[in-house]
Each structure stands twice: as C-alpha cells, then as structure tokens.
py3Dmol code that shows the C-alpha trace and the ligand (Angstrom):
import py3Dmol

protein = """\
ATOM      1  CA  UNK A   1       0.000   0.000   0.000  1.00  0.00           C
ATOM      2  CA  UNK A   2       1.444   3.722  -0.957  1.00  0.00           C
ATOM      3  CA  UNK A   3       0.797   6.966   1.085  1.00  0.00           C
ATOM      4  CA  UNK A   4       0.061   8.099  -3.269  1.00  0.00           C
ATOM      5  CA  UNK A   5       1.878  11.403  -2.415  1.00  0.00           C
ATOM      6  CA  UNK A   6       4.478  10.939  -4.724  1.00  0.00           C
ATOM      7  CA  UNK A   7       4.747  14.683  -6.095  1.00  0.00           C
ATOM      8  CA  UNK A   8       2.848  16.164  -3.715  1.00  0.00           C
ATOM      9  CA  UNK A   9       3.893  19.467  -1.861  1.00  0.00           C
ATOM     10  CA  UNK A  10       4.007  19.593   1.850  1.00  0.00           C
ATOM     11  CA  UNK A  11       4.946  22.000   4.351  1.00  0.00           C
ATOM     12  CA  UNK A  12       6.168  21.260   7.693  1.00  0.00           C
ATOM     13  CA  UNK A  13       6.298  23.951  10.598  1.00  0.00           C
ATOM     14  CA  UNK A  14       9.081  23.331  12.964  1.00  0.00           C
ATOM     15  CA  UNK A  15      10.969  20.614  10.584  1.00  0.00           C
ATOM     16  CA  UNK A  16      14.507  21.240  11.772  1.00  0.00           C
ATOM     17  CA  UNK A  17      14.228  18.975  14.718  1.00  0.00           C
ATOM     18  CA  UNK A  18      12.341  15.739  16.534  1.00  0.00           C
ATOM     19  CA  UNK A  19       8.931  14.745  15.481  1.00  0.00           C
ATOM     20  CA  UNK A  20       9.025  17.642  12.668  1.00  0.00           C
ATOM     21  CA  UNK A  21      12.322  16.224  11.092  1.00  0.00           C
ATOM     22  CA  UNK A  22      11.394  12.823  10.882  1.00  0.00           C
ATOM     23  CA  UNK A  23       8.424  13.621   9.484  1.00  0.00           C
ATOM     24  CA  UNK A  24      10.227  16.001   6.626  1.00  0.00           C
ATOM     25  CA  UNK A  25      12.304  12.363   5.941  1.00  0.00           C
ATOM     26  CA  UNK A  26       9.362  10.227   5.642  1.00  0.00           C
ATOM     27  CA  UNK A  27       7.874  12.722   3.443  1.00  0.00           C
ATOM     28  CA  UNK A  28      10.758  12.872   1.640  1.00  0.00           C
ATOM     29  CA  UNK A  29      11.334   9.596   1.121  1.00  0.00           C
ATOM     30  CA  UNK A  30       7.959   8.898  -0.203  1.00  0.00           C
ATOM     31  CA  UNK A  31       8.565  11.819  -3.166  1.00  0.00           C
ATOM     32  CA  UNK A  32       7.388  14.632  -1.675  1.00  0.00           C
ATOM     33  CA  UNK A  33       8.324  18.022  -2.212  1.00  0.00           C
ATOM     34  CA  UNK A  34       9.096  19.131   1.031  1.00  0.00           C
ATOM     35  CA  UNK A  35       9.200  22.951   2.855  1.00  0.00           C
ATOM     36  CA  UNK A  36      10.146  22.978   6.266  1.00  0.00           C
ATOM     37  CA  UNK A  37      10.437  25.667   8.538  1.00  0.00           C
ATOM     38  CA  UNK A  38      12.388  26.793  12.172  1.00  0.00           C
ATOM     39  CA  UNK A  39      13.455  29.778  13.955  1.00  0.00           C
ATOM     40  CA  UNK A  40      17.570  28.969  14.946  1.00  0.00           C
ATOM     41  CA  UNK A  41      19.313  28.929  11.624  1.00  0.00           C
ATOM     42  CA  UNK A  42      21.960  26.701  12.749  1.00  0.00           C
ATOM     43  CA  UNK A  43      19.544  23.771  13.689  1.00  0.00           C
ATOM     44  CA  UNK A  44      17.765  24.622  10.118  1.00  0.00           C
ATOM     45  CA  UNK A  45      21.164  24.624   8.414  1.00  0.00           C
ATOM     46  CA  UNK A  46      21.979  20.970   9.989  1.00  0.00           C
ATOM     47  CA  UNK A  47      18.304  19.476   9.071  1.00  0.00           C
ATOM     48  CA  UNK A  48      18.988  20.671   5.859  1.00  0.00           C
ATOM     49  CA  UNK A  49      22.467  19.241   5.392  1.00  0.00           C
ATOM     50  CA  UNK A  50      20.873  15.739   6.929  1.00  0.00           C
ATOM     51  CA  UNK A  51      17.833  15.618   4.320  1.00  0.00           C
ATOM     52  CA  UNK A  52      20.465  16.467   1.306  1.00  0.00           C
ATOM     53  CA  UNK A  53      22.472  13.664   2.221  1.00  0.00           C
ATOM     54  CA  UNK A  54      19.515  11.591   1.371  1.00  0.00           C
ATOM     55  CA  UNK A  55      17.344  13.390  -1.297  1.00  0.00           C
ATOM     56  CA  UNK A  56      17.228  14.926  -4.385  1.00  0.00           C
ATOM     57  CA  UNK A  57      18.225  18.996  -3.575  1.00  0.00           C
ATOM     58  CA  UNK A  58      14.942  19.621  -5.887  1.00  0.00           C
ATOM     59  CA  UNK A  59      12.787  18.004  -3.673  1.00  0.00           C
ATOM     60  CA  UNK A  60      13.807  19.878  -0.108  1.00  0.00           C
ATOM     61  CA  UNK A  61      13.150  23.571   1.295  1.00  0.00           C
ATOM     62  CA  UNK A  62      14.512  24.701   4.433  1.00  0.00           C
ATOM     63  CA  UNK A  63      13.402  28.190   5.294  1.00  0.00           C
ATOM     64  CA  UNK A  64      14.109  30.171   8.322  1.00  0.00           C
ATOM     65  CA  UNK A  65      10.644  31.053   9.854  1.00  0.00           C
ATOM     66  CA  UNK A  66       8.886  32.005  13.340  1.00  0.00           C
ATOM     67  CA  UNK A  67       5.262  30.783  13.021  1.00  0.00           C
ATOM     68  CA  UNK A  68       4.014  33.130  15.281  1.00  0.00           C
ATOM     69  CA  UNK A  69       5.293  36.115  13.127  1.00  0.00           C
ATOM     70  CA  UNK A  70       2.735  36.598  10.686  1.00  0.00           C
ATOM     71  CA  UNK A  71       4.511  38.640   8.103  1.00  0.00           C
ATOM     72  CA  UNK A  72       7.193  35.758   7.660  1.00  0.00           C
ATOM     73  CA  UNK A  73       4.480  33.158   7.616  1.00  0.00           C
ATOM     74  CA  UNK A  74       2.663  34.744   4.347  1.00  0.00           C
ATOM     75  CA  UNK A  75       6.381  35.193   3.186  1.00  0.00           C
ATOM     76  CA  UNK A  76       6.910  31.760   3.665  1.00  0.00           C
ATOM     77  CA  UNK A  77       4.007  31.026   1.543  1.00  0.00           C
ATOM     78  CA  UNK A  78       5.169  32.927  -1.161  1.00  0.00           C
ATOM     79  CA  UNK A  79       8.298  31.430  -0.917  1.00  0.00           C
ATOM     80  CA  UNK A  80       7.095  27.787  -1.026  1.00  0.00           C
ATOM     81  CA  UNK A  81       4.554  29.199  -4.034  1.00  0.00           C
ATOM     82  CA  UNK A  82       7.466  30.372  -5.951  1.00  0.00           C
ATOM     83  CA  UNK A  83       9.705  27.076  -5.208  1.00  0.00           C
ATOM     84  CA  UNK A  84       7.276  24.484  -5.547  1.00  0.00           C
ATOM     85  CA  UNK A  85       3.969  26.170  -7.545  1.00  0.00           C
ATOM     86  CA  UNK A  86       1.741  25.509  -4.667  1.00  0.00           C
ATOM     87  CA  UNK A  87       0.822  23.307  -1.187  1.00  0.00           C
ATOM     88  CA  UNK A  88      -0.997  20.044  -0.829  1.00  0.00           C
ATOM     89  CA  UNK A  89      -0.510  19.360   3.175  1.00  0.00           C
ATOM     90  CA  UNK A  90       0.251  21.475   5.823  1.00  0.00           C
ATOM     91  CA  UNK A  91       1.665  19.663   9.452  1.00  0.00           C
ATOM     92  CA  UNK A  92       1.566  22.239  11.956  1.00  0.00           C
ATOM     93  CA  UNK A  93       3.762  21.044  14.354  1.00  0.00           C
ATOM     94  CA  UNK A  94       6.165  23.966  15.319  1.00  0.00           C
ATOM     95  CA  UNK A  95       6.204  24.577  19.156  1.00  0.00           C
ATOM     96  CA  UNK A  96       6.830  23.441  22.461  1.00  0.00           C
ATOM     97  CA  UNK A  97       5.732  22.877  25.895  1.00  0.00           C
ATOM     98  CA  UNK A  98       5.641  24.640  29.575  1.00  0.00           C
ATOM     99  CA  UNK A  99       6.025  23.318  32.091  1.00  0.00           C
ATOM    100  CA  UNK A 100       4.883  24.930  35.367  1.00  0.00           C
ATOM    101  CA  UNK A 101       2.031  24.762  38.118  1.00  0.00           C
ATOM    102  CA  UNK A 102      -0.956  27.030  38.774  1.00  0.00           C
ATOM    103  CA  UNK A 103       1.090  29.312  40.883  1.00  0.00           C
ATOM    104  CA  UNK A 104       3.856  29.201  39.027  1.00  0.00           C
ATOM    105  CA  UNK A 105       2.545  30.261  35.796  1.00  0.00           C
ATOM    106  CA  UNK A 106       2.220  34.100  35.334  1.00  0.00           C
ATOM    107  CA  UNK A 107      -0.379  36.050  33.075  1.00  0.00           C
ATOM    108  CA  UNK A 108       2.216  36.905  30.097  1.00  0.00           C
ATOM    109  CA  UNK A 109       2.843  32.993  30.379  1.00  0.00           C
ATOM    110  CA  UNK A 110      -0.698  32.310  30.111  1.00  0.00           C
ATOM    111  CA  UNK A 111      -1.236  34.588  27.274  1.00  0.00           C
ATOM    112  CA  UNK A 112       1.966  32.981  25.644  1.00  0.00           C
ATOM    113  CA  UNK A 113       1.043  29.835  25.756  1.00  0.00           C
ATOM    114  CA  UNK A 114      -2.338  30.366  24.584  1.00  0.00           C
ATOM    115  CA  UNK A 115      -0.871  32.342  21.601  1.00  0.00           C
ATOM    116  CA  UNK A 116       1.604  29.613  21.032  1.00  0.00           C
ATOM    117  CA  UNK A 117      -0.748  26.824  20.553  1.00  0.00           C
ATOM    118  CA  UNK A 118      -3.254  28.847  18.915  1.00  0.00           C
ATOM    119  CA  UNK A 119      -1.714  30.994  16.230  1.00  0.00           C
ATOM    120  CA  UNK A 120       1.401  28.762  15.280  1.00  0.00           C
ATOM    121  CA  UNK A 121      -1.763  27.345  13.491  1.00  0.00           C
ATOM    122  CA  UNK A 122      -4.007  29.906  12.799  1.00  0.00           C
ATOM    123  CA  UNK A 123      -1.078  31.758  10.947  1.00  0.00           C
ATOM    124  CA  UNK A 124      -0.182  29.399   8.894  1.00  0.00           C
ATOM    125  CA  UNK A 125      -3.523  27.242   7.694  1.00  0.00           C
ATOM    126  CA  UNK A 126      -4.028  31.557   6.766  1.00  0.00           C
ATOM    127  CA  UNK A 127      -1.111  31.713   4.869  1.00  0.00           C
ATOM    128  CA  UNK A 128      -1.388  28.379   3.100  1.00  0.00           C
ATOM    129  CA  UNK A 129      -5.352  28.589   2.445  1.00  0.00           C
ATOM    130  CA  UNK A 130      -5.216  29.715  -1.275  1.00  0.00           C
ATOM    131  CA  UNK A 131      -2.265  27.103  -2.078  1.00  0.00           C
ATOM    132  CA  UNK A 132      -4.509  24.487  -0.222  1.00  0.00           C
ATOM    133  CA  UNK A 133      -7.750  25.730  -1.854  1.00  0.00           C
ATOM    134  CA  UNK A 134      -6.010  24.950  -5.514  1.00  0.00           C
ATOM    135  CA  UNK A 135      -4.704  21.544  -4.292  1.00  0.00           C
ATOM    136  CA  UNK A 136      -6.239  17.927  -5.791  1.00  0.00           C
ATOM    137  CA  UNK A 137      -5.989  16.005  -2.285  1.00  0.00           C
ATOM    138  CA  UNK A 138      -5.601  19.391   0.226  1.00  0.00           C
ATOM    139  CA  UNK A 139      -5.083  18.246   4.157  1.00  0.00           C
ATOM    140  CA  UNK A 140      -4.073  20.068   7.512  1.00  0.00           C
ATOM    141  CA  UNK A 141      -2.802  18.245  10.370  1.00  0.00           C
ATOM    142  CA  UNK A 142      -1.981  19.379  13.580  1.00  0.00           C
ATOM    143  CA  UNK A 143       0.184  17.849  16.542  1.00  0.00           C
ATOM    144  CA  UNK A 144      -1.716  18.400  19.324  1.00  0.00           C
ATOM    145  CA  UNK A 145      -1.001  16.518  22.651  1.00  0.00           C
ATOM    146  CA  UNK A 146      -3.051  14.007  24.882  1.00  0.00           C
ATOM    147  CA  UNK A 147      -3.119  17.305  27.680  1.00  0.00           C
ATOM    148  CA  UNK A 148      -6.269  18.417  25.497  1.00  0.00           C
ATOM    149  CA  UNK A 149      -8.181  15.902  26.820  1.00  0.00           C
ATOM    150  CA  UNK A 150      -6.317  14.526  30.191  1.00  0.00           C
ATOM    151  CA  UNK A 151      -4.363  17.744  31.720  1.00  0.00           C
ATOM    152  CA  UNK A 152      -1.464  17.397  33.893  1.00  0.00           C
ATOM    153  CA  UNK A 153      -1.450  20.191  36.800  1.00  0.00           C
ATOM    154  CA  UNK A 154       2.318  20.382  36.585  1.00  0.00           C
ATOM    155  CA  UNK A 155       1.313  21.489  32.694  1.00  0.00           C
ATOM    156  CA  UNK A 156      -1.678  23.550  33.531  1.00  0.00           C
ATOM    157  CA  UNK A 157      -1.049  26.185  30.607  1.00  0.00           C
ATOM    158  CA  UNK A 158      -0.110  23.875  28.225  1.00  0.00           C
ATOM    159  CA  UNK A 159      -3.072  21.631  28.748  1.00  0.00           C
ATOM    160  CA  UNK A 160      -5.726  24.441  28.354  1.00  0.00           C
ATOM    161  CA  UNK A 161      -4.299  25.503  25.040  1.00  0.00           C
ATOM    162  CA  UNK A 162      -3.820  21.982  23.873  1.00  0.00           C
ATOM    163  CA  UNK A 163      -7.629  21.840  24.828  1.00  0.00           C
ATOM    164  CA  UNK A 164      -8.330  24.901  22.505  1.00  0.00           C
ATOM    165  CA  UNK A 165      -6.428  23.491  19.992  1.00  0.00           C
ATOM    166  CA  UNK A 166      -8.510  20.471  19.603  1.00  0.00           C
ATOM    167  CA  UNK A 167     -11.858  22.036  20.234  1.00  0.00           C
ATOM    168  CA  UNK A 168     -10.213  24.747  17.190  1.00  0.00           C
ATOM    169  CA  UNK A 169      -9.270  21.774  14.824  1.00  0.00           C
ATOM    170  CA  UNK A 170     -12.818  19.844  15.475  1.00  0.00           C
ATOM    171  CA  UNK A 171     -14.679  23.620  14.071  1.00  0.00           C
ATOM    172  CA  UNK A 172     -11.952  23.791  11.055  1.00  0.00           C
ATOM    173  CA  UNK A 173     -12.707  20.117  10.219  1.00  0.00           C
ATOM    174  CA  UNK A 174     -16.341  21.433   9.999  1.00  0.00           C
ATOM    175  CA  UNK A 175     -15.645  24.551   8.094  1.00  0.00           C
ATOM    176  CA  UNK A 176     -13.471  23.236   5.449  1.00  0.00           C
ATOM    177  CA  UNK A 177     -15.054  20.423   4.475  1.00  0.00           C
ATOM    178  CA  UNK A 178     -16.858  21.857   1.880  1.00  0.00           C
ATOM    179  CA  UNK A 179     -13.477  23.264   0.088  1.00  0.00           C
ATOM    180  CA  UNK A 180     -12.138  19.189   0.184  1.00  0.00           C
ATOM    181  CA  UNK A 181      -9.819  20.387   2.504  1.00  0.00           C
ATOM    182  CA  UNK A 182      -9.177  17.315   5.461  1.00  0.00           C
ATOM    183  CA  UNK A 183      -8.138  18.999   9.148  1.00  0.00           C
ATOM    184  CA  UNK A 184      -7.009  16.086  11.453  1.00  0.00           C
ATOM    185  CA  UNK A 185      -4.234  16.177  14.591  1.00  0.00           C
ATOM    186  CA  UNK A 186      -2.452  13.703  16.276  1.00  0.00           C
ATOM    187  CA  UNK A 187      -2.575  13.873  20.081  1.00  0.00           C
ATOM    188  CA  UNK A 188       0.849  12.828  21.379  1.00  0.00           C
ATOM    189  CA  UNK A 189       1.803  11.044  25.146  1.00  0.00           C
ATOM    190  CA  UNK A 190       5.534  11.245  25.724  1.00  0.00           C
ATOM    191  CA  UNK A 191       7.766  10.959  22.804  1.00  0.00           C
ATOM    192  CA  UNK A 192      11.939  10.969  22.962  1.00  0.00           C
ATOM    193  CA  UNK A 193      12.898  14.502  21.403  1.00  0.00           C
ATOM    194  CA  UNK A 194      14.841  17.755  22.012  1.00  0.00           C
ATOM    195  CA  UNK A 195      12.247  18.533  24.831  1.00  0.00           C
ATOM    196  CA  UNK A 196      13.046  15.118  26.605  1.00  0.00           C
ATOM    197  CA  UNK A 197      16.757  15.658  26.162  1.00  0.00           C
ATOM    198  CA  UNK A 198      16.606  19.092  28.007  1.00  0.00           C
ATOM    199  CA  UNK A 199      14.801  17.775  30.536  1.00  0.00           C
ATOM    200  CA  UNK A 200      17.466  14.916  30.793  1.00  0.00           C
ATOM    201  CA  UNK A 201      20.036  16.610  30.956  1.00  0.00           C
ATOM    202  CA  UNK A 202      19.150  18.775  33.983  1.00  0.00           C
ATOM    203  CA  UNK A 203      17.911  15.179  35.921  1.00  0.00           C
ATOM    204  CA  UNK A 204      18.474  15.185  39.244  1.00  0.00           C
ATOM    205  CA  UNK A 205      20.476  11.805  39.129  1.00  0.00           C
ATOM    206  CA  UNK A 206      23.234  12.723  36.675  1.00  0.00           C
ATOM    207  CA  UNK A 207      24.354   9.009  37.144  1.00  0.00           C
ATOM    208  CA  UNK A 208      21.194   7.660  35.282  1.00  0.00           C
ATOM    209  CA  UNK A 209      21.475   6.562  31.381  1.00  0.00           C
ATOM    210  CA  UNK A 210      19.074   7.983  28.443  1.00  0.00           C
ATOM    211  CA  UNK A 211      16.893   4.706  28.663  1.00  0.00           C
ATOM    212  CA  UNK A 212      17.198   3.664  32.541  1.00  0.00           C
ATOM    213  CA  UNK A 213      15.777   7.431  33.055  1.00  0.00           C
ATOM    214  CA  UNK A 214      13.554   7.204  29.897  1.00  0.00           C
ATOM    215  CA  UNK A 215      12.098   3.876  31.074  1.00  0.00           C
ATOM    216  CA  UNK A 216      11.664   5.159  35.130  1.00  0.00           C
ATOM    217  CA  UNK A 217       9.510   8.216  33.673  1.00  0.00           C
ATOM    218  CA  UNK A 218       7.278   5.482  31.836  1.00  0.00           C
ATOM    219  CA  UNK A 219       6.850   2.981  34.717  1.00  0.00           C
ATOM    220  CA  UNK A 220       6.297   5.679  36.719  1.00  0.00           C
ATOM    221  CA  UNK A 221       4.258   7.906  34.136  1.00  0.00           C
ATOM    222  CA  UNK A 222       1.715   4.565  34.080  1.00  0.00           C
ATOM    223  CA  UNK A 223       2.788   4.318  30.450  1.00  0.00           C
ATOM    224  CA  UNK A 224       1.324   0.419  29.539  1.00  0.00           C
ATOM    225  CA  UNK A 225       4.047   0.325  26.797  1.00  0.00           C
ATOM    226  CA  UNK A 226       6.327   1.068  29.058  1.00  0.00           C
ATOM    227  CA  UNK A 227       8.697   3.562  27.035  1.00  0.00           C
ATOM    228  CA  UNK A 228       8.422   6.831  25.400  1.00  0.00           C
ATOM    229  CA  UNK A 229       7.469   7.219  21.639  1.00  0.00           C
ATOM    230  CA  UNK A 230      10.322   7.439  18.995  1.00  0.00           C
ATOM    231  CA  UNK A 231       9.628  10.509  16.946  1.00  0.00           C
ATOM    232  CA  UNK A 232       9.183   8.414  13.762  1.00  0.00           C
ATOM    233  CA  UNK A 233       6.106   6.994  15.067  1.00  0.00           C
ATOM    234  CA  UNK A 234       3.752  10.316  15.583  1.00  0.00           C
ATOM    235  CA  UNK A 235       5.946  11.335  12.236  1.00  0.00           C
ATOM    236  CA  UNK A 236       4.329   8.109  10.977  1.00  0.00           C
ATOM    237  CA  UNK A 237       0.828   8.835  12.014  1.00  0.00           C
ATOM    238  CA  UNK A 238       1.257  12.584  10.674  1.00  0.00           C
ATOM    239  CA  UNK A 239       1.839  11.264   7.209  1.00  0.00           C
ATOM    240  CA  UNK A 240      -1.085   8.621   7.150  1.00  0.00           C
ATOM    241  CA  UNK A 241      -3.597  11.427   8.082  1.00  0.00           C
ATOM    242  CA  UNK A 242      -2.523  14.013   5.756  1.00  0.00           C
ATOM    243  CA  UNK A 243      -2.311  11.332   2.595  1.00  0.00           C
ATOM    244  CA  UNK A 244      -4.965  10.330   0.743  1.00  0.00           C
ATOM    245  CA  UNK A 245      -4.960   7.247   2.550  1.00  0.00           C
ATOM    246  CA  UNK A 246      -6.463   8.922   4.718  1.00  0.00           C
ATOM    247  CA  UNK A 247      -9.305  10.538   2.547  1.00  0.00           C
ATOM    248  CA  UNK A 248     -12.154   9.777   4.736  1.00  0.00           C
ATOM    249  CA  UNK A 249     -10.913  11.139   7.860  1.00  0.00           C
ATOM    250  CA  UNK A 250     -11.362  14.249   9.034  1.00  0.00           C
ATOM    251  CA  UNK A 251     -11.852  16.399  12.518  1.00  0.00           C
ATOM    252  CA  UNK A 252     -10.141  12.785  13.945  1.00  0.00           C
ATOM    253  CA  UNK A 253      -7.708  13.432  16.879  1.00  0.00           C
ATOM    254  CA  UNK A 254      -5.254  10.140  16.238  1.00  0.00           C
ATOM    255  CA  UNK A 255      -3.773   9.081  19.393  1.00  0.00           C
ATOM    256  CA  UNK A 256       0.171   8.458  19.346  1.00  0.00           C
ATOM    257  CA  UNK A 257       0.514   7.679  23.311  1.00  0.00           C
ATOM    258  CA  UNK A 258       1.644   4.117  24.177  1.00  0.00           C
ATOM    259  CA  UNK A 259      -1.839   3.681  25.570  1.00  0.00           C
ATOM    260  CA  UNK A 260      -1.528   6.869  27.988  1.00  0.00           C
ATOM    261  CA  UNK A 261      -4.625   8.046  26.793  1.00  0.00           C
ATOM    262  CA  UNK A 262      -6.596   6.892  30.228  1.00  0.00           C
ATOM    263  CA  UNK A 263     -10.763   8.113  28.080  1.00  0.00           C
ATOM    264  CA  UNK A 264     -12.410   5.461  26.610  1.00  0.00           C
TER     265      UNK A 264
END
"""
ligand_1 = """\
48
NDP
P 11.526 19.632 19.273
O 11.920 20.698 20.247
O 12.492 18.551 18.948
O 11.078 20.306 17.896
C 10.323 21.456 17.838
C 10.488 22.062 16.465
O 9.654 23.219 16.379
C 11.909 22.547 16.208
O 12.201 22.400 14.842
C 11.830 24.014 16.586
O 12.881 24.745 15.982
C 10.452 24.346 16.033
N 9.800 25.511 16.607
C 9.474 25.747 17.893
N 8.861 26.923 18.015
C 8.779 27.445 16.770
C 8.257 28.635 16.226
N 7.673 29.577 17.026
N 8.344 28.849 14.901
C 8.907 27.927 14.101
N 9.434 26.783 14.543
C 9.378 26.543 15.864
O 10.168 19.058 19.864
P 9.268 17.787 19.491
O 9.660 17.198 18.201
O 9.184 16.941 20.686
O 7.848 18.506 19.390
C 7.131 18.674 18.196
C 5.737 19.138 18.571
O 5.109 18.134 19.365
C 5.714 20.413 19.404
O 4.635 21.222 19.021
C 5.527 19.900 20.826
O 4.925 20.861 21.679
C 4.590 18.713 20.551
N 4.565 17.732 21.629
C 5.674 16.984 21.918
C 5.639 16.038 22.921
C 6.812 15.180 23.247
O 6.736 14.396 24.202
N 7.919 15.273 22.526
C 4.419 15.833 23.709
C 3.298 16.642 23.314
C 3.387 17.562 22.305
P 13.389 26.180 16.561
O 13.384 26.049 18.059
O 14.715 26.380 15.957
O 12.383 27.171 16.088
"""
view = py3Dmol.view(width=600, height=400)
view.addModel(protein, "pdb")
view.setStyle({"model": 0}, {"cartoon": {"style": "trace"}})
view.addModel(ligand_1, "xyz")
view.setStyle({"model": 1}, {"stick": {}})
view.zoomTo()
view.show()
C-alpha cells in the first residue's frame, strides 16, 4: 500500500528537529516536495544538510521562519509558491511545551502559551489557504497533545491551550469540508525529542542513562508500553492522516501515546 503522495507538496512547521524532522524524511522519502520551517538557523542549516544527504536537492526547502510572526508566515508562503507552484498538506507542528504549576505560571505565560498553541496554526492554515484551496488532495494536520483531553497540573497552561487546539481543529474540520480540505491532529503522550533531552540533561540523578531514566519516567508515568514514543512513530501517524490514505478522515484526533490516553 502507498501513502500516493508521490509529487505532492508539503509544508512542515518546525521541521529542523524531533517529530518535525522525521516527518520532513518520511515525506521525503515517499517523493514529496518538502518545505520545512524553524526559527535557529543553525539547527535549520543541519536538518537541511541531513535531508540532502539523502534526497534529491529539488525536492527539499529549508526556510528560516517564526510561526508566530505573521509577516514571515505569508512570506513563507510565497516562498514555497514560488519554489514548488503551490501546497498540498500542511503539518503544523512547530512549538513546544511549559512546564509549570498554577502558581507558578504568570499572566504573560498564560497569554503565551495560549498564543503559542493557537496561532502557530491559525497563521499558517491563513497563509497556506489559497495554495490548499487549488490543491487535488488538500489536508491540515496538527500535533496536538493528549493534555487536550487529560491535563497534567504540573502542565496547567499547556493543557488548556492543547484543549483549545482540539476544540479549534474539530470547528476547522467542519468549516473546510466543503473546500475538500481534510483537518485532522495527532494527540501525542511522551515521545523521545529535544524537549526530553533538556529535561534529561538537567535530571536530578546525573548518574542515570538515556533509557534507565527514559524507562523510570514510563513505569512511573503509568505508560502500559512502558517507554516513550520514537519521533518516527507520531511522524508516521502525521503522514497517514494528511495522505490520501487517509481521505475519509477528518476532525479525527489520532492518538500516538503508548496507551496513555486513560478516556475510553
Ligand atoms: P523539538 O523541540 O524537537 O522540535 C520542535 C520544532 O519546532 C523545532 O524544529 C523548533 O525549531 C520548532 N519551533 C518551535 N517553536 C517554533 C516557532 N515559534 N516557529 C517555528 N518553529 C518553531 O520538539 P518535538 O519534536 O518533541 O515537538 C514537536 C511538537 O510536538 C511540538 O509542538 C511539541 O509541543 C509537541 N509535543 C511533543 C511532545 C513530546 O513528548 N515530545 C508531547 C506533546 C506535544 P526552533 O526552536 O529552531 O524554532
């Protein structure tokens, strides 16, 4: 069975590392034309020196970007218009998350977060809408995170946007299914990435390993798979939903948690 996207356009918001870059590889290496975007040009530079190691210089688009600026967003667009003639899928996936309790978490956080979540989609499905509106097999897909429907108190900010996030992609589903254009997101548990490395690296037992630590966070997380996600498999699930595999599917929330996910 084939994704059938060989040809296709896609754009990927924060490509340059994790979840985003593997995603930019599988998409690559099923023939897609492939934009990606990040704000540190050094990590952009070294995704883009990784993917043209392995594909066709044609086929791949790094572009230095902050998804919450909406000027470079549409500029972006253009630029991905004028490289590649137009967009079929859009991953939103740029971002990060916060952690920090109730009384920890300050109003500019708040409104940060909320911002964050919010508009590093908003901007962009804006930006890409006329590209996606000429498209043959058009899709949006957002990584969203298992916090929109199970918050963590130690995430409190982060799990109300998440929450707005899904509740936004369910009404865009809605909206845009009369253009043909699918809006699906992925809601992730824990998966191994730059976050989890940060976080690692300021553990409290310096002593520990990558996967002793890795696996204590899932035993003790209640994880029934009993590790954290590799990045290729949400980048996995991101693909299927925005193909035409998937072309019955859309306003679905996929969930990529080990079985975290504690809702029937
Ligand atoms: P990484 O930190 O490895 O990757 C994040 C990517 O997004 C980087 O390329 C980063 O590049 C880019 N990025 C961040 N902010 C912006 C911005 N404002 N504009 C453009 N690019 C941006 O994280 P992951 O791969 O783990 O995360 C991918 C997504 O999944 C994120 O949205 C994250 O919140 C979400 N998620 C991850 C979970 C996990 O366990 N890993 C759990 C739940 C959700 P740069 O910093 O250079 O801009």
């Amino acid at each position: 069975m084939s994704f059938n996207l060989e040809g296709k356009v896609a754009v990927v918001t924060g490509g340059s590392s994790g979840i985003g870059l593997e995603t930019v590889r599988l998409l690559l290496a099923e023939g897609v034309k492939v934009a990606w975007c990040g704000r540190d040009p050094e990590r952009l530079a070294a995704s883009q020196a990784l993917m043209l190691n392995q594909f066709p210089a044609e086929r791949c688009m790094a572009y230095q970007c902050d998804v919450l600026d909406n000027a470079a967003v549409v500029a972006f667009a253009t630029a991905v218009e004028a490289r590649f003639g137009g967009t079929d899928l859009l991953i939103n996936n740029a971002g990060q998350g916060r952690v920090a309790h109730f009384a920890q978490t300050e109003d500019e956080q708040w409104l940060a977060e909320t911002r964050l979540k919010t508009f590093s989609v908003i901007y962009p499905i804006k930006a890409f809408m006329d590209q996606l509106t000429r498209s043959a097999c058009p899709s949006i897909t957002n990584v969203n995170s298992l916090l929109a429907l199970q918050p963590e108190p130690h995430m409190i900010a982060t799990s109300a946007a998440r929450a707005a996030l899904l509740n936004l992609t369910h009404s865009l589903a809605h909206e845009f299914a009369a253009k043909g254009i699918r809006v699906n997101s992925i809601l992730l548990g824990m998966v191994e990435s730059a976050q989890w490395r940060r976080r690692f690296a300021e553990r409290s037992d310096q002593q520990q390993s990558w996967e002793e630590w890795t696996a204590e966070i899932a035993l003790r997380r209640g994880i029934p798979m009993g590790r954290l996600g590799k990045p290729e498999e949400p980048a996995r699930a991101l693909v299927f939903l925005a193909s035409p595999l998937a072309g019955y599917t859309t306003g679905a929330a996929l969930d990529v948690s080990g079985g975290f996910n504690k809702h029937l």
